[in-house]
Every structure is written in C-alpha cells, then in structure tokens.
N, C-alpha and C positions, 0 to 999 in steps of 0.2 A: 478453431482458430486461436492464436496465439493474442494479446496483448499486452501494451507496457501504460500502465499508467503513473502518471504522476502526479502526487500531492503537492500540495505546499499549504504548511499550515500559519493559522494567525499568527501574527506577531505578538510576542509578548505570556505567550500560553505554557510556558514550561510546566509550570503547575498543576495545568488542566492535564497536558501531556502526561505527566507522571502519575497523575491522580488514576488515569484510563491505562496506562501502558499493560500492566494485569491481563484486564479484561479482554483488550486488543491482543496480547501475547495467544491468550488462548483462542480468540475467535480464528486467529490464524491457523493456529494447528488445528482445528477444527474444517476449516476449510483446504486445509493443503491439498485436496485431492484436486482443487480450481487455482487457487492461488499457491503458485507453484514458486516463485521466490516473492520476500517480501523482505524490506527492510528499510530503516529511515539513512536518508541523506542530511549533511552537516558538512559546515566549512573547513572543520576541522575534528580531528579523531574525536577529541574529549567535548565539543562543543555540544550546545541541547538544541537537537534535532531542530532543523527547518522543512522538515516533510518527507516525504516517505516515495519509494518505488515497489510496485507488483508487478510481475509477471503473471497474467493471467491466463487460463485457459477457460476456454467460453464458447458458445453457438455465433452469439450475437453481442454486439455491443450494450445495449439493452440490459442484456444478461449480465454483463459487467455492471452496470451503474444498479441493476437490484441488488447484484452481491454488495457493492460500497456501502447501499444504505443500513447493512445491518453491521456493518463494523462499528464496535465501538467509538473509535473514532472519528466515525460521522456523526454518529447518533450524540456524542455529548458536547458536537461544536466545533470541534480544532480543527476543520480543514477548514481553510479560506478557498482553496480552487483543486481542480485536476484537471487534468489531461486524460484523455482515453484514446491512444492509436495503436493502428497495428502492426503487427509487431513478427517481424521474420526474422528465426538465428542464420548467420552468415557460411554458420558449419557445423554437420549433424554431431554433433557431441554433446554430453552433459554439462547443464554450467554446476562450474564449482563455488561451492560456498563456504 
C-alpha cells in the first residue's frame, strides 16, 4: 500500500532542523527502498522548512509510524504532528523529481 504522510514541524526549530538534516538526509537514502519520495515543504522556495512530505510504501499503517520513529527527525524532537493517509496515484506513471 501506498502512503502520504505529512509533517509539520515546531515552530521556531531551524536550528535543530539544520543541526539533523545530515543525519535525516541519510536515513532517507537508506530507506528509499519504503520511502520512496520525501522532501520538506516551505512557504517559499528559499524559506526554512515548515515540515516535510513522504511517500511511503508499507503493509500497514503501523508499519509506517515504526519507520517515522527511527528517522532522525523524530527521534531529536522537530516534528510537532503528522498525518498518515492513504495514498492512491490518479495515473500509472512515475513521479518526477
């Protein structure tokens, strides 16, 4: 099964964000065989992230929220919430990144 989830991180954390990004960059490639896009959302091109979208590939929803817990990400604080649904493409093709 497909999902989309979405972050949103605390306010105020750029710092923390930047201090993890590293470590997050690689946990992702690390998992891309599940999380299959991922990348932060911002109000504006150059602006510092207000949170983040994956595309997940997973069994169970479940399965989803133990992969989150080992993202750096979680684990040093900067998510305030997410979202976890699921998640259908509207037409068989690749997404482009």
């Amino acid at each position: 099964m497909l999902f989309a989830v979405l972050f949103t991180d605390k306010p105020g954390c750029a710092e923390l964000r930047a201090r993890h990004l590293q470590p997050h960059i690689q946990w992702v490639r690390e998992n891309q065989g599940r999380v299959l896009v991922a990348g932060s959302l911002r109000t504006e091109p150059e602006a510092v992230a207000k949170g983040g979208l994956w595309i997940v590939e997973a069994a169970s929803r479940q399965e989803v929220e133990e992969l989150m817990q080992t993202d750096p990400f979680h684990v040093c604080g900067l998510r305030q919430s997410w979202e976890i649904l699921h998640w259908r493409k509207a037409l068989d093709q690749k997404v482009l990144v």
